[in-house]
C-alpha positions in Angstrom: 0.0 0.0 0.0 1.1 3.5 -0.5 0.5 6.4 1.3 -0.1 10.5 0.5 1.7 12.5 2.4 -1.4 13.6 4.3 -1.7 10.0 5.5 2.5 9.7 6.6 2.0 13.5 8.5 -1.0 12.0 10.6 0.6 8.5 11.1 3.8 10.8 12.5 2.1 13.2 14.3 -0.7 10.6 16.0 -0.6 7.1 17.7 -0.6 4.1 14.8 0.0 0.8 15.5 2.9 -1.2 13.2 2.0 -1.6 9.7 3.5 -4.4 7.7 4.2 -1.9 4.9 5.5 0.6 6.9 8.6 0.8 8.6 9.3 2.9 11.7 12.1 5.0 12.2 13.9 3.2 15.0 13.8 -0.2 12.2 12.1 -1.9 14.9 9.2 -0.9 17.6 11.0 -0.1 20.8 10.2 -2.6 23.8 7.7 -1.5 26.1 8.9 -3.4 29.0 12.9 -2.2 28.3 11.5 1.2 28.3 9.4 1.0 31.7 12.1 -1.0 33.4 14.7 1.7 32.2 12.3 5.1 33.4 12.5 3.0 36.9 16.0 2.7 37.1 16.8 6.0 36.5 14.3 7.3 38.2 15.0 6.1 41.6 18.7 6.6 41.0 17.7 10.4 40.3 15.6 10.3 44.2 18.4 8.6 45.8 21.1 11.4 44.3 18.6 14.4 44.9 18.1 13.2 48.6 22.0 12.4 48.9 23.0 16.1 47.6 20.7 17.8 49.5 21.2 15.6 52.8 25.1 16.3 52.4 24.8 19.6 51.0 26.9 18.9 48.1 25.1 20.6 45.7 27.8 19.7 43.2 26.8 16.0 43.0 23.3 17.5 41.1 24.7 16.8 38.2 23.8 12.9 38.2 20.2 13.7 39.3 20.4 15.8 36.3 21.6 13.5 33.7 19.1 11.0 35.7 16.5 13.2 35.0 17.5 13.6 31.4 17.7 10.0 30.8 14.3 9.1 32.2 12.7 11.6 29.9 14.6 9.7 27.0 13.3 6.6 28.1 9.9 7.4 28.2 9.4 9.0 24.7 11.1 5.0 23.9 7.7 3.8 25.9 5.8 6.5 23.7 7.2 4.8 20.8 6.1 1.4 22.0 2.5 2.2 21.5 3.4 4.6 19.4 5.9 4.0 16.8 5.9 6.2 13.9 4.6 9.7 16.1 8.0 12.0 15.4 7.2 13.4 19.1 8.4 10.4 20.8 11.3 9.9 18.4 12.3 13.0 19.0 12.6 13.4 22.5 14.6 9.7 22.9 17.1 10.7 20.0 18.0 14.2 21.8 18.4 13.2 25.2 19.2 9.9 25.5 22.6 11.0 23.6 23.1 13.7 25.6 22.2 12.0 29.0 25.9 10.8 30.0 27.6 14.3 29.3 26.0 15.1 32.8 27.9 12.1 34.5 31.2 12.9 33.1 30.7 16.1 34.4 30.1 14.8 38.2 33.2 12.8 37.6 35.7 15.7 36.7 34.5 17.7 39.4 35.0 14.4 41.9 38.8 14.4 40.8 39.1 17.8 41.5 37.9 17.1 45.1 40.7 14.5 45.7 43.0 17.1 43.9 41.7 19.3 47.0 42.3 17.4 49.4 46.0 15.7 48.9 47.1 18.9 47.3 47.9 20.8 44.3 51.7 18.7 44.1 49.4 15.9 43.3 48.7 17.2 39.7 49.5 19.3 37.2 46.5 21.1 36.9 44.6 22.9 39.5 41.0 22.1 40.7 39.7 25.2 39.2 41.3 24.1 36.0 39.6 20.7 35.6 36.6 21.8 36.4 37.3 25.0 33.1 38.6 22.5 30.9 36.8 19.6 31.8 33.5 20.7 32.2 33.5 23.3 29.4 34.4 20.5 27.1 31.6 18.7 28.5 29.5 21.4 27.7 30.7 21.6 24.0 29.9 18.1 23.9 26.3 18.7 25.0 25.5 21.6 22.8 27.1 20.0 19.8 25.0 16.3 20.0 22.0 18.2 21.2 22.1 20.6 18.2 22.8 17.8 15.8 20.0 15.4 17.3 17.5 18.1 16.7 18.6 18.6 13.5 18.4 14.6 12.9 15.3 14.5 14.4 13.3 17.3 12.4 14.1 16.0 9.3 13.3 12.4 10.0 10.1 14.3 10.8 9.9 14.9 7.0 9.5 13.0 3.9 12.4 12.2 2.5 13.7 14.4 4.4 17.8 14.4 4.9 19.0 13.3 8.3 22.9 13.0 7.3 24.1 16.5 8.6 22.4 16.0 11.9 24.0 12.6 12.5 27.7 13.8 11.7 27.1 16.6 13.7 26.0 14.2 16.5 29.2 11.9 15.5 31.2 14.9 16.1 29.9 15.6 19.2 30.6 11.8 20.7 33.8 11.9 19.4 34.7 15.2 21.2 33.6 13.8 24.0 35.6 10.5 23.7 38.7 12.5 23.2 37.7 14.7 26.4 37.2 11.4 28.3 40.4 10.0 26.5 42.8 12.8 28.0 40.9 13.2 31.6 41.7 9.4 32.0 45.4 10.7 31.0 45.0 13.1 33.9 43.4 10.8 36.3 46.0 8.1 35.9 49.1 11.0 36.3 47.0 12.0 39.8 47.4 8.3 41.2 51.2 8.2 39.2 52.2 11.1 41.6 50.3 10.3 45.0 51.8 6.2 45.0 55.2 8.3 44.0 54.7 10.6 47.1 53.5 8.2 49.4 49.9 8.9 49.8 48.3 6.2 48.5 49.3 4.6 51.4 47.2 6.2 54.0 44.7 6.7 51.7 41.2 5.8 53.4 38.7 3.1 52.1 36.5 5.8 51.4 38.9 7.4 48.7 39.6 3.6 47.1 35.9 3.0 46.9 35.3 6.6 45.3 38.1 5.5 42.7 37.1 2.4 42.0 33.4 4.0 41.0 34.8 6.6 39.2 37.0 4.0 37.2 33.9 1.3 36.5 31.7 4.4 35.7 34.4 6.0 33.0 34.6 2.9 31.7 30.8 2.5 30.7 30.5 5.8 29.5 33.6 4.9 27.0 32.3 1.8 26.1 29.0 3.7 25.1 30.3 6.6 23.1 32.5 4.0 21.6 29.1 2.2 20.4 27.2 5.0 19.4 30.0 6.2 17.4 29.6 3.6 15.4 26.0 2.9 15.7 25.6 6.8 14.0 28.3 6.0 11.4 26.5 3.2 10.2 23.3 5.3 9.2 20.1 5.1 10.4 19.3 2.3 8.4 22.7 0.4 9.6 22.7 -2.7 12.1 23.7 -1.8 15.2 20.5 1.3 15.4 18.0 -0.8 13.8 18.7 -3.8 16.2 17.3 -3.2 19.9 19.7 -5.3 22.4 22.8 -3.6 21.8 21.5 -0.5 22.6 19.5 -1.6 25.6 22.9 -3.6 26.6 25.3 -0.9 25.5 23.5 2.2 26.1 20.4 1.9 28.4 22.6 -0.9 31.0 25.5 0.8 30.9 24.7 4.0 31.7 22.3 2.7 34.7 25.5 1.2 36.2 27.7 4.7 35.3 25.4 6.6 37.5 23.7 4.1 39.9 27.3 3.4 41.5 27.7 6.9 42.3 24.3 6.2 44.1 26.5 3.0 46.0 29.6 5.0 46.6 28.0 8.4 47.0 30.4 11.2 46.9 28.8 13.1 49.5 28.9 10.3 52.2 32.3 9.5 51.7 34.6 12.2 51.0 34.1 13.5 54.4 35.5 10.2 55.2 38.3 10.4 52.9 39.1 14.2 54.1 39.3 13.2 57.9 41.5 10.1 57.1 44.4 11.8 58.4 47.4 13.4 55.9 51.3 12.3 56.3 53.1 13.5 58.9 55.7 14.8 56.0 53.0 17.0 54.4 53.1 20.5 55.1 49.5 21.2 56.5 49.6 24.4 55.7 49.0 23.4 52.0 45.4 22.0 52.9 42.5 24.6 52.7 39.5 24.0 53.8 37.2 22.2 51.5 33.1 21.9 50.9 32.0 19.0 50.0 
C-alpha cells in the first residue's frame, strides 16, 4: 500500500500501530517493557542522588540527578514509541536526550577528581582544581550543545519525507567523538593523579573511602567509553545500519551501561564519603599548611 503525504503526517504526528508496509524510524518498535524498566531505574537513581545532595549539601553532585532526569525523559518517549511508533514526538525526544544523557555524569566525575585534587594537594597534579573543572567541564559542555544541536537537526528531518538526516548525524558523530577525546585525555590526567600520590607516598594512608570513590569513578568511565565507543559507530552506520536498527545492543550498550555509570555513584555516594576520605588523616611529611579547607 502506498501512502499521501497527508496520511505519513497524521501516522507521524498521531498514535498508529505497526504496519506491515510501513517501517518505523527506530527499524524496529521499541520494547515497552525495556523502556518501563529503564524510566525505573533512572528514576530512583535520580531520588536517591537528589536526597543524597541535598542531605550532604553537596550541591555539586546535582549533576547525576540531572543527567538521571534527562535520561528518564529519554526513556519514556522509547515507551511513547512502544504504542506509538511512527509519532516524530516520541522519536524525537529519545534521539536528543538519551545522547546527551551521560555528558551530565562525566561532568560529576571531573568535578569528583578535583575534590581528591583538593584534598591531597595541588603537588598531586599538574593542573589545578579550578582548572579541571574549566577545561573539563566546558568540554563537556561543547559536547552537549554539539550532539544536542545535531540530534534536533536529525530528528526534524526524520520528521519529514524524504527528508535528509545525514548533517544531523555527523554533527552528532562529532559531538561523541569530542567527548571521547575529552574522556580519552581526563583518564590521561586521572592516571598522572594516582602516578604522583603512590610516587609521594599517599596512597598509602589513603582511606577506604577514597579507594571506593576510585574504583566508581574507574567502572563508571569505563561504561561511558564503552558507550560513546558504540554509538559512534551505531551513527556512522546510518540510520538504516545494524547496530540502530537492532534493539539489544543499545539496551545492553546504552540503556545498561549508563544505569551502572550513575547508579554506583548512588553505592559509593560522593557526598557520604569524601568527608571520610578528608578526615582520614594526611602524612606527617605533608606540610599542612598546604590544605585549605574544603566543601564538599
Amino acid at each position: 500500500m502506498s501512502y499521501t503525504i497527508q496520511q505519513l503526517i497524521e501516522i507521524n504526528q498521531g498514535c498508529t500501530a505497526l504496519k506491515d508496509d510501513l517501517e518505523p524510524s527506530y527499524g524496529y518498535v521499541p520494547t515497552k517493557g525495556a523502556g518501563m524498566a529503564f524510566c525505573i531505574l533512572f528514576g530512583l537513581s535520580m531520588l536517591a542522588h537528589t536526597f543524597q545532595f541535598c542531605w550532604k549539601r553537596t550541591w555539586w553532585c546535582s549533576v547525576f540527578a540531572i543527567g538521571c532526569l534527562v535520561e528518564l525523559i529519554g526513556w519514556a518517549g522509547r515507551t511513547w514509541s512502544s504504542d506509538c511508533p511512527y509519532n516524530s514526538t516520541a522519536f524525537m525526544i529519545q534521539i536528543s536526550t538519551l545522547i546527551i544523557g551521560p555528558t551530565f555524569f562525566t561532568a560529576g566525575i571531573y568535578i569528583l577528581l578535583g575534590r581528591f585534587i583538593q584534598i591531597f594537594g595541588r603537588e598531586s597534579s599538574f593542573l589545578s582544581p579550578k582548572q579541571y573543572l574549566w577545561i573539563f567541564c566546558t568540554c563537556d559542555i561543547i559536547s552537549l550543545v554539539v550532539q544536542a544541536a545535531g540530534g534536533g537537526l536529525a530528528s526534524s528531518e526524520s520528521d519529514k519525507i524524504g527528508g535528509d538526516t545525514a548533517t544531523g548525524t555527523n554533527i552528532m558523530v562529532a559531538g561523541i567523538v569530542f567527548q571521547l577525546i575529552s574522556i580519552t585525555i581526563f583518564v590521561g590526567c586521572a592516571g598522572d593523579f594516582l602516578r604522583r600520590i603512590t610516587r609521594l607516598g599517599y596512597l598509602s594512608w589513603a582511606s577506604g573511602s577514597f579507594m571506593m570513590l576510585t574504583g566508581a569513578m574507574v567502572l563508571s568511565v569505563v561504561c561511558i567509553y564503552i558507550r560513546s565507543i558504540y554509538r559512534t559507530v551505531e551513527l556512522a552506520q546510518g540510520w538504516s545500519g545494524y547496530l540502530i536498527t537492532h534493539e539489544s545492543y543499545f539496551i545492553g550498550l546504552d540503556g545498561v551501561l549508563m544505569v551502572v555509570a550513575v547508579g554506583i555513584f548512588n553505592v559509593f555516594n560522593p557526598g557520604w564519603l569524601l568527608s571520610s576520605v578528608r578526615g582520614a588523616g594526611l602524612p606527617v611529611s605533608r606540610p599542612t599548611a598546604e590544605v585549605k579547607p574544603v566543601r564538599y
